[in-house]
C-alpha positions, -999 to 999 in steps of 0.1 A, spaced: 0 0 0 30 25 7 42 18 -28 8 23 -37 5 52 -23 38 64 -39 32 57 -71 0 78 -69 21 107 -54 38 103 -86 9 107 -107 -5 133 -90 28 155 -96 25 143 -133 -12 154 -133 -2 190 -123 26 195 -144 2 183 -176 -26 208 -162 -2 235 -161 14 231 -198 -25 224 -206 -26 257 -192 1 276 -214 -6 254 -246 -40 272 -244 -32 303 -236 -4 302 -264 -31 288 -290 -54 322 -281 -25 345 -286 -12 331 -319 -49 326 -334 -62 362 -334 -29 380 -351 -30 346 -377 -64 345 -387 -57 390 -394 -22 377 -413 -43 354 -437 -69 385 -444 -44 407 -453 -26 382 -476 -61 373 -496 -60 413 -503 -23 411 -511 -29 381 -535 -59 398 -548 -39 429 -564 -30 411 -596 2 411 -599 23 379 -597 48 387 -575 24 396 -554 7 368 -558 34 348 -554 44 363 -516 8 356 -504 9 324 -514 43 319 -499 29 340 -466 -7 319 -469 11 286 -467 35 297 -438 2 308 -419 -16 277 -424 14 259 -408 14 281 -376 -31 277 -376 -22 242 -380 4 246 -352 -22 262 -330 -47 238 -334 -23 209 -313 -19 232 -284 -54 233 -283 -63 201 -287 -34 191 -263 -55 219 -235 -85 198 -240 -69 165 -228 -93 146 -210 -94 153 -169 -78 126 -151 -96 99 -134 -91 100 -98 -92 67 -74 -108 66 -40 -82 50 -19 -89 32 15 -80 51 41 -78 25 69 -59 0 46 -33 29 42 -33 35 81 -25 -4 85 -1 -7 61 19 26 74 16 13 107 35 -18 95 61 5 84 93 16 104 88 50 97 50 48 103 56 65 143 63 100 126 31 96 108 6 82 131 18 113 157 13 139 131 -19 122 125 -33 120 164 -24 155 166 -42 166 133 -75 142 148 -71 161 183 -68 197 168 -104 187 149 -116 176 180 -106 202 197 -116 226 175 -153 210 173 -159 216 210 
């Protein structure tokens, strides 16, 4: 169980760091689509002018643009990941098993005197 209870430590830590790049992926998919989606109406004016170096820029400028959208659209798919699942765990079976454990003594006193604050503090 304390393996068990590592190993979820572990995941929780992992869970975090994903939220928070979820977090910047998504704010960095806002901030490059607005200015984008202006650069690709600009370059349909540019391409319609006629002539064929002009032309020939927006289509350069079009294709670079669709690569960044493109771009974009990861970190937002990546933002919208899935929530993780999260796992009742049993309490008591934890308490046992850290009991069992050499460095369980630490533990259970921080523990008594987290149950005897909320005691206290219900009185």
């Amino acid at each position: 169980m304390t393996a068990e209870l590592e190993a979820q430590r572990a995941r929780l830590q992992l869970t975090e760091e994903l939220a928070a790049w979820q977090t910047v992926a998504r704010g960095l998919a806002h901030e490059l689509k607005n200015p984008l989606t202006a650069m690709r109406m600009a370059v349909a004016r540019v391409a319609r002018l006629g002539s064929p170096p002009a032309a020939e820029a927006a289509q350069l400028l079009g294709e670079q643009i669709d690569v960044l959208l493109r771009m974009t659209e990861s970190f937002s798919q990546f933002a919208k990941l899935p929530a993780p699942h999260k796992v009742s765990v049993d309490l008591a079976e934890l308490l046992r098993e850290l009991g069992r454990d050499d460095e369980a003594e630490p533990f259970e006193r921080q523990l008594r005197d987290l149950t005897e604050d909320a005691s206290a503090a219900r009185v």
